[in-house]
N, C-alpha and C positions, 0 to 999 in steps of 0.2 A: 836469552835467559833474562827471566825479571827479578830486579831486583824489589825488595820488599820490606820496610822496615816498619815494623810491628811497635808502637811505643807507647808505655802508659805515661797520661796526663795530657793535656790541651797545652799546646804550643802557643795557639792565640796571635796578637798580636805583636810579638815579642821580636827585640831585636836577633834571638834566636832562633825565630822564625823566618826572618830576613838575610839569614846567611844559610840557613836550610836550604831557600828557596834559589836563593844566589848562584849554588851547588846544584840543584835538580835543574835546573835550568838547562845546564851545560852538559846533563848526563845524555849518552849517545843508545843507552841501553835503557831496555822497557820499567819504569819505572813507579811502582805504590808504595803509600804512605796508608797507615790504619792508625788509628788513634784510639785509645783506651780509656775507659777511666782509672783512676790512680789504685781503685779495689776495683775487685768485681768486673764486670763484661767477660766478654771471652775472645780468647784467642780465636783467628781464623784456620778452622780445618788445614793442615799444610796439604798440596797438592801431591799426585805421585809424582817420582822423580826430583823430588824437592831436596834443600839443604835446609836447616835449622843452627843460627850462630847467636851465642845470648853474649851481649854483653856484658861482663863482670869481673869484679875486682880479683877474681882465681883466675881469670881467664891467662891465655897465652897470649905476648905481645910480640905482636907481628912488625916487619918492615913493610913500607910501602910496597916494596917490590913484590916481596913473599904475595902477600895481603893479593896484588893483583895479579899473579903467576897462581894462586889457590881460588880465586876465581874465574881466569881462563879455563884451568883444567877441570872445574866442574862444569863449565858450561859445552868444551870438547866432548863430556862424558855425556850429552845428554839432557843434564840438569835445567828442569825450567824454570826452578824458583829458587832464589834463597832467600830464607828468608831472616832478619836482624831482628832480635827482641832487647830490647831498650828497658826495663821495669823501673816500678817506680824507689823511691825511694829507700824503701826494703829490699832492694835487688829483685833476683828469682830466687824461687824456692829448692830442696836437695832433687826434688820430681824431675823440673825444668831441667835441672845440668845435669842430672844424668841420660834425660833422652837427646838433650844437642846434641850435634854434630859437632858441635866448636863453639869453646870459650873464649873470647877475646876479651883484651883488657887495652883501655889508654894509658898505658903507664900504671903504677903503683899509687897515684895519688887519687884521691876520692875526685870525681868532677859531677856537677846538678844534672840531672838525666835531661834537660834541655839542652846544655851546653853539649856534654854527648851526641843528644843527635844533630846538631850542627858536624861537630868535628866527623860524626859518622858518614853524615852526606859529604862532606869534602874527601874523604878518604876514597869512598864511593865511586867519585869522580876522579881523584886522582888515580885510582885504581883503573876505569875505564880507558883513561887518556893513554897509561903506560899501554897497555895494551893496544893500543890506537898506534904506540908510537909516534904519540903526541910530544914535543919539539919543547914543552914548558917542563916537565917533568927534569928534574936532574940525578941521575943516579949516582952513587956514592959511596 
């Protein structure tokens, strides 16, 4: 199953961008990045069999564990894409959260859509590992 994180604005060369990459590095599953402008371009067509997960401050906040147990079971089902939308500074729009599949949120506190998708890609991977039954992971 590939993962796929959809995010508006340029990452660039940013220490942000160094801890994405830190993170993808390590991932064991098929892995895209799409990058957006901050307005405007467009979203890529989702594939069939796909998931759709925006994240935002109404979203649901998951544990690590859940997070990578709701990723096995879609990819068990099938699933060959999910995919993670990241927006820019104005979030998403009422359109976007109603057709996701799932809203997730980093906690209650505001975070810059850069730093996000860092913490996204480490989630990502941490999420793979568990399921790997990767030895670093500590459950709790």
């Amino acid at each position: 199953m590939q993962l796929h994180v959809i995010a508006r604005g340029k990452i660039g060369r940013s220490p942000e961008a160094e801890l994405v990459e830190r993170y993808v590095k390590r991932l064991a599953w098929p892995f895209r990045q799409t990058e957006l402008p901050d307005q405007g371009g467009t979203v890529p067509p989702a594939p069939a069999h796909s998931r759709t997960v925006l994240l935002d401050e109404r979203g649901k906040q998951l544990s690590s564990e859940h997070f990578a147990e709701l990723l096995g079971k879609w990819r068990d089902e099938g699933v060959r894409e999910v995919r993670f939308l990241i927006g820019a500074a104005d979030g998403h729009g009422d359109k976007a959260r109603s057709e996701a599949d799932l809203l997730i949120a980093f906690g209650a506190m505001t975070w810059p859509h850069m730093l996000a998708r860092a913490m996204l890609a480490e989630q990502l991977w941490r999420a793979t590992s568990i399921r790997a039954g990767h030895p670093y992971h500590r459950s709790g």
